[in-house]
Rosetta silent file (secondary structure, phi, psi, omega in degrees, C-alpha in Angstrom):
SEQUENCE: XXXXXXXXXXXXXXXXXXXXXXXXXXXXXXXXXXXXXXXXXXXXXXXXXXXXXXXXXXXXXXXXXXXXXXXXXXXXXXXXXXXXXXXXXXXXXXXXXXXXXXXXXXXXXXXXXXXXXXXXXXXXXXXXXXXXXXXXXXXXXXXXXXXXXXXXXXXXXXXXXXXXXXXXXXXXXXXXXXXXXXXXXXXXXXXXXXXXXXXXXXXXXXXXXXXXXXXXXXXXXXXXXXXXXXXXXXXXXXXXXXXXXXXXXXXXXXXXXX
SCORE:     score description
SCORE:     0.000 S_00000001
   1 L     0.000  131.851 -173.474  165.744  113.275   96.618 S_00000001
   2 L   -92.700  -26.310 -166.519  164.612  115.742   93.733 S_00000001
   3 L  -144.825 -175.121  172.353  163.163  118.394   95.481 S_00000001
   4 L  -102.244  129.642  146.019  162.028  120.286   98.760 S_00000001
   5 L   -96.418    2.302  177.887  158.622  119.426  100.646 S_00000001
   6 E  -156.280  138.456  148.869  159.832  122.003  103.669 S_00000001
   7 E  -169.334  142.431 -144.353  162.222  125.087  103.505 S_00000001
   8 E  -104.691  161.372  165.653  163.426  127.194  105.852 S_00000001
   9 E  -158.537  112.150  136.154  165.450  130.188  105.421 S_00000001
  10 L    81.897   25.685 -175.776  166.635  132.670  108.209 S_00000001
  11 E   -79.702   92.481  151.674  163.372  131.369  110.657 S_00000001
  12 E   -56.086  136.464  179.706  163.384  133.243  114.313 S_00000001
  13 E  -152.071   87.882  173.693  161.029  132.205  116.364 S_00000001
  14 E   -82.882  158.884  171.120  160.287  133.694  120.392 S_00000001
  15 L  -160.762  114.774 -168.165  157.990  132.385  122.994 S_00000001
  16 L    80.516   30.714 -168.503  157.258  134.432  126.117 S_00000001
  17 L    51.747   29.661 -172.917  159.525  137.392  124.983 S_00000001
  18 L  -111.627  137.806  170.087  162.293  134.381  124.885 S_00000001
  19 E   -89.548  110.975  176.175  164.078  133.290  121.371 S_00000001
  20 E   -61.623  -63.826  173.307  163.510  129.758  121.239 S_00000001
  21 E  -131.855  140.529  175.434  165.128  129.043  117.522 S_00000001
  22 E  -154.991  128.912 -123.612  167.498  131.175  115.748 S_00000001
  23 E     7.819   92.340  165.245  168.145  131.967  112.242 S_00000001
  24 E  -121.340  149.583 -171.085  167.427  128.431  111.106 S_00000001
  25 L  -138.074  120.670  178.850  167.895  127.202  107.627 S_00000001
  26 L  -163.495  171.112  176.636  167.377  124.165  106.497 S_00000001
  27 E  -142.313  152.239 -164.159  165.461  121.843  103.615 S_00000001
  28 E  -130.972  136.891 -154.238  163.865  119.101  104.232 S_00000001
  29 L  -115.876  159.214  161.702  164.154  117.513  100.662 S_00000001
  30 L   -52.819  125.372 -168.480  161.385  114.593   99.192 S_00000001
  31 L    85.844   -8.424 -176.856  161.245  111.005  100.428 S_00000001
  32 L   -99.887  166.694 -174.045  163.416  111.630  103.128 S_00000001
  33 E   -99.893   85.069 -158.639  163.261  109.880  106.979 S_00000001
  34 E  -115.028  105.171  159.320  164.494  112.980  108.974 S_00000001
  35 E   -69.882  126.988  152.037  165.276  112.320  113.077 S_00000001
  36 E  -115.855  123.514 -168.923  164.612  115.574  114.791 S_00000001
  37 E  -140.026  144.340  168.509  166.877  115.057  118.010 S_00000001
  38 L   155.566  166.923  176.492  168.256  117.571  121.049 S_00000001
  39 L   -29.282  155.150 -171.252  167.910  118.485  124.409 S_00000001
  40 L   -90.883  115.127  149.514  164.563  118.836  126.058 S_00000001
  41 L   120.172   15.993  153.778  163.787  122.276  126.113 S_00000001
  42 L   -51.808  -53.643 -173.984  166.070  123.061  122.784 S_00000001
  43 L   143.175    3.798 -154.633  163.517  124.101  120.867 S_00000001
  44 H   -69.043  -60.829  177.940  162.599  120.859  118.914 S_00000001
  45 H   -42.052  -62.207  174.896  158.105  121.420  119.445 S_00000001
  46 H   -29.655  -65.973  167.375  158.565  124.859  118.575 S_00000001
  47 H   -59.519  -35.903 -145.757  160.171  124.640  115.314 S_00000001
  48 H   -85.981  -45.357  178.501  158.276  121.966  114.169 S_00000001
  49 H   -85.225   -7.936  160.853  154.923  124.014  115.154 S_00000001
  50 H   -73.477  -37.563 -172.296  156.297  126.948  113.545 S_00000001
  51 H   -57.772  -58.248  138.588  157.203  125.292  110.481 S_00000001
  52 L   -17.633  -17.995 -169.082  153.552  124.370  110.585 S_00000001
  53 L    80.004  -30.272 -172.641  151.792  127.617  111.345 S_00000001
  54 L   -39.421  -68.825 -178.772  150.433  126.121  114.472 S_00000001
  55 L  -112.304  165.858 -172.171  152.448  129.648  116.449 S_00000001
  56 L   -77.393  154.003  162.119  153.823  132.702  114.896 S_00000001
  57 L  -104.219  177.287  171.257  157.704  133.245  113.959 S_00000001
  58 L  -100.746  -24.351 -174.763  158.811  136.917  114.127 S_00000001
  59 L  -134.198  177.258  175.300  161.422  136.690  111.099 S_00000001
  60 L    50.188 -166.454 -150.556  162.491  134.658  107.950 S_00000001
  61 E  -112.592  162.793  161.617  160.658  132.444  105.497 S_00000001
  62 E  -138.447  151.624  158.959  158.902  129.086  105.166 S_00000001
  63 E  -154.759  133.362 -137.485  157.444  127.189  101.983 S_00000001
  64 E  -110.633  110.484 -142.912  155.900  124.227  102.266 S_00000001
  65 L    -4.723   53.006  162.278  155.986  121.836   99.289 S_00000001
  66 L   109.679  -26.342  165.010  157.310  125.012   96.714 S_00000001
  67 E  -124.585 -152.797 -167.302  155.269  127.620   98.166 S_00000001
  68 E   -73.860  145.613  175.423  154.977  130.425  100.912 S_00000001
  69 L   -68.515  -27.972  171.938  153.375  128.806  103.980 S_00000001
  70 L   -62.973  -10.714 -175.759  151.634  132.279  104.187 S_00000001
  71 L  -119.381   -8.995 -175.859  149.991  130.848  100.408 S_00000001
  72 L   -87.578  146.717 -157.818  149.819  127.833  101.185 S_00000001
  73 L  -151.511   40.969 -178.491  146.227  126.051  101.315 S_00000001
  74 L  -141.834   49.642 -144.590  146.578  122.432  101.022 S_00000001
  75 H   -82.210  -26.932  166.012  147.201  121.460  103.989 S_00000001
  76 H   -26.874  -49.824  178.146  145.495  117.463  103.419 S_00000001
  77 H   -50.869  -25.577 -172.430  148.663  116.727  101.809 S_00000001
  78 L   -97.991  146.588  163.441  150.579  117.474  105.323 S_00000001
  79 L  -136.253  131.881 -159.434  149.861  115.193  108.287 S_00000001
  80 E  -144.889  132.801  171.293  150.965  116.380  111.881 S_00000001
  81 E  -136.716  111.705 -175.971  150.524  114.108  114.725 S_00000001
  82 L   -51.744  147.451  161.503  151.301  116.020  118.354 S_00000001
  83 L   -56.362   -9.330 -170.252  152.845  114.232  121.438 S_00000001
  84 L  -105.528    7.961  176.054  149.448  115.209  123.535 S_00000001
  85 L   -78.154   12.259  153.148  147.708  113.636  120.756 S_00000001
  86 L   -99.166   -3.243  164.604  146.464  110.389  122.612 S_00000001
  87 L   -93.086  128.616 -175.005  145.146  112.603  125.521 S_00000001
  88 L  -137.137  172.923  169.258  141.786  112.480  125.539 S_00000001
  89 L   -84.814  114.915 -174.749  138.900  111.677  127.444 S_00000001
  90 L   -57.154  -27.122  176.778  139.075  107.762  127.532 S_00000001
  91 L   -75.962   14.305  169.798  135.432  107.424  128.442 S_00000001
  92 L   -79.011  150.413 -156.461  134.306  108.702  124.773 S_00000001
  93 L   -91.075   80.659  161.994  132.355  106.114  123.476 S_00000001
  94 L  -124.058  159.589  158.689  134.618  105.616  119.610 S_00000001
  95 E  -103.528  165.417 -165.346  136.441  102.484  118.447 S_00000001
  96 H   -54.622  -66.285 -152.453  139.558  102.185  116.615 S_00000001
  97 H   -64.508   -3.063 -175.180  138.151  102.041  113.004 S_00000001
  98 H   -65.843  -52.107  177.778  135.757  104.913  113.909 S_00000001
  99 H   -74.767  -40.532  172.631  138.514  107.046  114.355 S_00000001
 100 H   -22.831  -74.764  155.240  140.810  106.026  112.088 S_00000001
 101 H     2.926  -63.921 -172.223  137.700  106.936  110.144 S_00000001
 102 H   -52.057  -29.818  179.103  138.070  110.398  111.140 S_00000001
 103 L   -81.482   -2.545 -175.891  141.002  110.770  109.037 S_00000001
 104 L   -87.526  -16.040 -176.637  139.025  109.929  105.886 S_00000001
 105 L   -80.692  111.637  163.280  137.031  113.465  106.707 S_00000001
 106 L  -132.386 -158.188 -158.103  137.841  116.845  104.602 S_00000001
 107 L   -82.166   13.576  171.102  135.816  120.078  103.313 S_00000001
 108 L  -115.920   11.999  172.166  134.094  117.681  100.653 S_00000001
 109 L  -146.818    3.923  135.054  132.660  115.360  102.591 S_00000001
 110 L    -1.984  103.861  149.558  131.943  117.439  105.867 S_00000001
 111 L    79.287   18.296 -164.544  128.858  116.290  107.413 S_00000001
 112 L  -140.954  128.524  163.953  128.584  113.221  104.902 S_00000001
 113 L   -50.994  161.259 -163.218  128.416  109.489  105.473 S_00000001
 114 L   -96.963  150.532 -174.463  132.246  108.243  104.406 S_00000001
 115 L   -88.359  153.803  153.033  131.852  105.975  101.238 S_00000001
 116 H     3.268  -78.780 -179.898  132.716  102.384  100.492 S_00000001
 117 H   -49.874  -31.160  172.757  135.999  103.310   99.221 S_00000001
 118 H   -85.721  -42.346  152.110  137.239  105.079  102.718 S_00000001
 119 H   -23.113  -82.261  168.423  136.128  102.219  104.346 S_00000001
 120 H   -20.038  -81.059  161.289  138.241  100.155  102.388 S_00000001
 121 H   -26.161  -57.116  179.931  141.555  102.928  102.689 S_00000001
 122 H   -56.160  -40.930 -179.868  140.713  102.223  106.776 S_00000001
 123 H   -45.663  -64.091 -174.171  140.863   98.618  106.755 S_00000001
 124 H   -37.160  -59.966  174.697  143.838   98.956  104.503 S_00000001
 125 H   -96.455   -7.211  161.133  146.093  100.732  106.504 S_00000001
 126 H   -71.947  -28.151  154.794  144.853   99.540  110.038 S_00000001
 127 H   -91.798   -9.925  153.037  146.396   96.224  108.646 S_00000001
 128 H   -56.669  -32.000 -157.540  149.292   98.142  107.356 S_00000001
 129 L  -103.608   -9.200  169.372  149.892   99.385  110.965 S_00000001
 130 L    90.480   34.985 -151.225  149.436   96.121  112.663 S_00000001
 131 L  -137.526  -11.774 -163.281  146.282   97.025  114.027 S_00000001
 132 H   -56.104  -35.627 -177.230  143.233   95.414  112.320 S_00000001
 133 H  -112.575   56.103  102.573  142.069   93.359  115.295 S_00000001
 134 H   -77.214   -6.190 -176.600  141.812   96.259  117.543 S_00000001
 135 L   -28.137  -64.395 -157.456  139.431   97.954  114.952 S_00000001
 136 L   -75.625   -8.724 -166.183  136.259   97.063  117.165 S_00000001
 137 L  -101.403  155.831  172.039  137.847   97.881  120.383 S_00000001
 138 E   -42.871  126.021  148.726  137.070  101.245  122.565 S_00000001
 139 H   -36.040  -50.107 -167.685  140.286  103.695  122.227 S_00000001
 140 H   -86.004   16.412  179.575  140.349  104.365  125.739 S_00000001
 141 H  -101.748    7.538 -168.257  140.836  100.770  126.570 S_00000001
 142 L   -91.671  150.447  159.252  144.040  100.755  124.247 S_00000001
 143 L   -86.463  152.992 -160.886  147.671  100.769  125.688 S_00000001
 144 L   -33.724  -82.192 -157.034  149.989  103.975  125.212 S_00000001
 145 H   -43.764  -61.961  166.886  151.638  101.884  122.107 S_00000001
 146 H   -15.535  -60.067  169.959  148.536  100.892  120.805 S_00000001
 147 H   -79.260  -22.674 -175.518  147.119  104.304  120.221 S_00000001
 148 H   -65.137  -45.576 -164.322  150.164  105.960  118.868 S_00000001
 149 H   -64.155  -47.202  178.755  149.763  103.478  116.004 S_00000001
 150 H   -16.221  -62.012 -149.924  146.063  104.416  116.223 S_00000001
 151 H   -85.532  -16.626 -179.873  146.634  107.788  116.136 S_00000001
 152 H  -107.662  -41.046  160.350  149.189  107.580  113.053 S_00000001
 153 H   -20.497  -68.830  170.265  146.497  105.180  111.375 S_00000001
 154 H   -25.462  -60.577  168.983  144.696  108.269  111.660 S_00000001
 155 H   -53.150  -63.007 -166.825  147.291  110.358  110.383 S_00000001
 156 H   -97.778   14.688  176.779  148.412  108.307  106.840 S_00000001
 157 L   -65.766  -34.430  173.200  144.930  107.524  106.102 S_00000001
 158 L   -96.988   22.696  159.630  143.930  110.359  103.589 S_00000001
 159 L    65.827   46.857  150.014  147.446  109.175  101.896 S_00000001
 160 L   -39.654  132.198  173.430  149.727  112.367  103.219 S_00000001
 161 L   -59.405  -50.207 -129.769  153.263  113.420  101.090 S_00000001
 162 E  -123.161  127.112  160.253  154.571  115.182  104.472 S_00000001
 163 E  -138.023  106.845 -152.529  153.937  113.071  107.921 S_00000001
 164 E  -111.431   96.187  163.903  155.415  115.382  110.638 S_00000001
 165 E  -122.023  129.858 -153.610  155.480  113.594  114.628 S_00000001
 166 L  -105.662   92.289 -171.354  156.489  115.399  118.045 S_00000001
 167 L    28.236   84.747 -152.213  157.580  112.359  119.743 S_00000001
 168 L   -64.209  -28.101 -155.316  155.302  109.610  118.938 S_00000001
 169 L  -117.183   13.511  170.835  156.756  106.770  121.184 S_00000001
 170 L   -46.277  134.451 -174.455  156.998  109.073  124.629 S_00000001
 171 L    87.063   -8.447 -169.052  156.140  106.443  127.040 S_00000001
 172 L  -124.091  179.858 -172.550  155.936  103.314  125.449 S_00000001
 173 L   -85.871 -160.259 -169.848  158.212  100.383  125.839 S_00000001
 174 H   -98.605   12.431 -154.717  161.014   99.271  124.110 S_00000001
 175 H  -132.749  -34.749  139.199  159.720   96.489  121.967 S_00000001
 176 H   -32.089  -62.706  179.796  156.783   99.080  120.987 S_00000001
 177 H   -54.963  -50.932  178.298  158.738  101.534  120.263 S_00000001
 178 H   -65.589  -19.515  174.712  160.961   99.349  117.797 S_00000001
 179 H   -78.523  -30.465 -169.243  157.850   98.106  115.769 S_00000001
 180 H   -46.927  -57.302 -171.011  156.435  102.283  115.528 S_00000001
 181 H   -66.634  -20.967 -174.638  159.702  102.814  114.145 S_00000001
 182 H   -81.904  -18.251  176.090  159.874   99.939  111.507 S_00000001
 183 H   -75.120   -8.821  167.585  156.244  100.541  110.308 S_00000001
 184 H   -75.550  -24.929 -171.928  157.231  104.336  109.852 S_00000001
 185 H  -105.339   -6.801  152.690  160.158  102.865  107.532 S_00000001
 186 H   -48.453  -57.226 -172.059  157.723  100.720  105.507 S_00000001
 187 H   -66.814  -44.679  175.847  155.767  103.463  104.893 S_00000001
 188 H   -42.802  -37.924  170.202  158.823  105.756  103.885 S_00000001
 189 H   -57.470  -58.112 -179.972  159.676  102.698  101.767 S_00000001
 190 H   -83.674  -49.981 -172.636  156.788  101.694  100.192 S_00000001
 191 L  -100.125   -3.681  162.269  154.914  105.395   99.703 S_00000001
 192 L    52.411   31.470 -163.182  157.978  107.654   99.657 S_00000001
 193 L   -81.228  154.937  178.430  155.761  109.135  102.177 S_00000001
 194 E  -122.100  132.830 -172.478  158.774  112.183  103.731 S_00000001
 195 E  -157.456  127.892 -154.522  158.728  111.693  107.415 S_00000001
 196 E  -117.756  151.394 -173.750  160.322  114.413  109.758 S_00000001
 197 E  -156.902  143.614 -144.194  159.757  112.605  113.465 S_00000001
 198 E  -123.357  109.936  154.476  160.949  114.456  117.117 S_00000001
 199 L  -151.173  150.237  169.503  162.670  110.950  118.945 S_00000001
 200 L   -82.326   -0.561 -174.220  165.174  110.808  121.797 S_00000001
 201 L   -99.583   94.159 -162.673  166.256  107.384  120.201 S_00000001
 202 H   -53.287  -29.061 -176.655  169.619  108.195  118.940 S_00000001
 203 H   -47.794  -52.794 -167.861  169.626  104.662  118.179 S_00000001
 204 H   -77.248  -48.744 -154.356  166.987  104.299  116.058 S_00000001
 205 H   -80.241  -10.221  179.358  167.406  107.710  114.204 S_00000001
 206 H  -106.282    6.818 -178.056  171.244  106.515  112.986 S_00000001
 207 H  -104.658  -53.696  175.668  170.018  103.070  112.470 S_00000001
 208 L   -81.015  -34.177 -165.651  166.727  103.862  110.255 S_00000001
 209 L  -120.783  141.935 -179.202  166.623  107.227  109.093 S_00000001
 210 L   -81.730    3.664  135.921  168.377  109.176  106.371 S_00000001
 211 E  -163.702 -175.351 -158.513  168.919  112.308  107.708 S_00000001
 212 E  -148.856  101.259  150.754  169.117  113.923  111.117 S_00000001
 213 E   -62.234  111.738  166.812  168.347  117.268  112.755 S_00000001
 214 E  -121.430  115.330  170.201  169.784  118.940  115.899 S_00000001
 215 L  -102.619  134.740 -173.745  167.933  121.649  117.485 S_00000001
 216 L  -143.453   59.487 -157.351  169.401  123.508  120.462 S_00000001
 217 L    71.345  -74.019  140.503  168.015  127.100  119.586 S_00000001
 218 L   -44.299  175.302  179.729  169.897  126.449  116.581 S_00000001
 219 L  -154.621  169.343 -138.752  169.553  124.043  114.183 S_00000001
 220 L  -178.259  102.937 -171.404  172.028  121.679  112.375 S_00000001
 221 E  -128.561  139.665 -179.959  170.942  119.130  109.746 S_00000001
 222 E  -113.345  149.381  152.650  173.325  115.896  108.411 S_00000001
 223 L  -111.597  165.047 -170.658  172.333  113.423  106.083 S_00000001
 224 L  -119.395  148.914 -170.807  173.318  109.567  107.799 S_00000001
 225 L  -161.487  156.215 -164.839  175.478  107.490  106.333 S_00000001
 226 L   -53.842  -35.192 -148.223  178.278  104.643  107.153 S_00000001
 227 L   -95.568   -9.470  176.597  181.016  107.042  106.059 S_00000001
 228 L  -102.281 -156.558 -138.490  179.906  109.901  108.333 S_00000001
 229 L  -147.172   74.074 -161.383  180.473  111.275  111.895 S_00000001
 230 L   -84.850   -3.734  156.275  177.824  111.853  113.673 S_00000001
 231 H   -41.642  -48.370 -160.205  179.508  113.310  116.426 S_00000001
 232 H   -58.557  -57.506 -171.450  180.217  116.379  113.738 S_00000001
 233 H   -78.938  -61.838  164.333  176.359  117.495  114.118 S_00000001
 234 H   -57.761   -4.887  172.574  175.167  116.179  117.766 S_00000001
 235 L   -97.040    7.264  169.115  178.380  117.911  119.444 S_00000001
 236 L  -137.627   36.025  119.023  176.656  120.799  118.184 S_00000001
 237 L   -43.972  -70.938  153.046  173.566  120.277  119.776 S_00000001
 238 L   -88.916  -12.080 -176.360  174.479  118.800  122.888 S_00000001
 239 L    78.910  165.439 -157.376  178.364  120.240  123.319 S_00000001
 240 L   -39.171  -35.051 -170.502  181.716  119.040  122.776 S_00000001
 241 L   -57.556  -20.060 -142.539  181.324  116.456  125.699 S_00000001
 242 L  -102.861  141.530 -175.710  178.606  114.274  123.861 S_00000001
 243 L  -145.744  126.934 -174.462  180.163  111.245  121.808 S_00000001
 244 E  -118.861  135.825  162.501  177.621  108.682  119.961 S_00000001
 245 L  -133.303  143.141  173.508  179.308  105.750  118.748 S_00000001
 246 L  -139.621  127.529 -175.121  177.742  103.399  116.183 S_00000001
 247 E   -86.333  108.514 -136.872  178.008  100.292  114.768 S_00000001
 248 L   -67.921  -23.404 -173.085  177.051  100.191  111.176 S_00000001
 249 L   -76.640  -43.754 -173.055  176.840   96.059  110.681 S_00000001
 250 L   -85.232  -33.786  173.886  174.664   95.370  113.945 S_00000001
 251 L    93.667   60.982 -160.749  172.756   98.579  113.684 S_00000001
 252 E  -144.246  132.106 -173.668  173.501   99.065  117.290 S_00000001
 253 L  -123.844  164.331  112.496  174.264  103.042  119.204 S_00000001
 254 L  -130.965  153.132 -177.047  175.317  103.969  122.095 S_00000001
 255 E  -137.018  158.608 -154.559  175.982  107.160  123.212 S_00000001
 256 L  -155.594  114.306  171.521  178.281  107.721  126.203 S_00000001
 257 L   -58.801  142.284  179.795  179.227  111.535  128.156 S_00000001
 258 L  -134.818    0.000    0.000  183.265  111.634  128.905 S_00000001
């Protein structure tokens, strides 16, 4: 990785006269597969929508592919897909590629049929995403896996650098879950797409991804690798009790309290 597409310096952030995250510093460098993992009610949504703009912080800096997030104005390069972002009303009358569709919309084509060529881009990645022969069907008849691809369809469709998701696979099964994550490691693969992604699956995030965040108020970032410890970062997340052990040839975690 050559660069930064996110960096933090010295970020505070309250909610509800409470400090949620504090003084975090970190870079989130180009091309990388970044697990954001800790306890529920660490602080993990927060940062992420801070980082983002979404809420305010009260101190320190952000800049956003090289510049101040307070300058920054390009946000089509960034893609953010929320955890509430398949609830909806299911009785809206769209279909998969219609929405997908949706992601093909920005302030130059506002109010304008989408051309030939976005067409195309939908098709394209609804068969990247495994997804092509739900195109025609009603969204609110899809199951929980289903739309999360939908919904990231959605997401990589206008071609994002930055694709930033607040637990994508809440809810879904296990055999779901494991394709979301390998088509997220295609794309990282093939399109060097930088993908920061909020999962409880310790598993997944030391088996697939290339570096790893733990937020607990604080924040604590590793890159993963055979030769490291990942205990060294998640004991200081979760506390000294927490022990992950993993086995780099099967690609196989567990994690186990003592």
């Amino acid at each position: 990785m050559t660069d930064a597409v996110i960096e933090v310096d010295g970020l505070n952030v309250a909610r509800n006269g409470r400090r949620v995250i504090e003084d975090a510093t970190f870079t989130v460098g180009r091309g990388a597969y970044m697990g954001v993992v800790g306890p529920n009610g660490g602080g993990k949504t927060t940062l992420l929508q801070a980082v983002l703009g979404i809420i305010p912080h009260d101190s320190g800096s952000i800049r956003i592919l090289g510049r101040p997030m307070e300058e920054f104005d390009e946000w089509s390069r960034l893609a953010w897909v929320s955890q509430h972002s398949i609830s909806f009303d299911e009785r809206f009358p769209i279909n998969v590629r219609e929405l997908v569709g949706l992601g093909r919309i920005n302030r130059g084509n506002l109010a304008k049929p989408l051309k030939k060529e976005d067409w195309a881009k939908v098709d394209e990645v609804l068969g990247f995403m495994g997804i092509s022969e739900l195109a025609e069907r009603r969204v609110g008849h899809l199951s929980g896996g289903q739309k999360q691809r939908v919904f990231v369809a959605k997401a990589i469709v206008r071609d994002p650098e930055v694709l930033i998701l607040d637990e994508p696979v809440a809810g879904v099964d296990a055999e779901a879950q494991e394709m979301f994550y390998m088509k997220l490691s295609d794309l990282n693969g093939r399109e060097g797409t930088t993908i920061v992604i909020v999962s409880h699956d310790l598993a997944a995030v030391f088996c697939r991804m290339s570096d790893v965040m733990c937020v607990n108020r604080r924040v604590y970032t590793s890159p993963i690798s055979p030769d490291a410890d990942p205990n060294e970062v998640l004991q200081k997340a979760y506390g000294e009790h927490f022990h992950f052990v993993f086995h780099e040839h099967t690609c196989e975690g567990f994690f186990e309290d003592v």
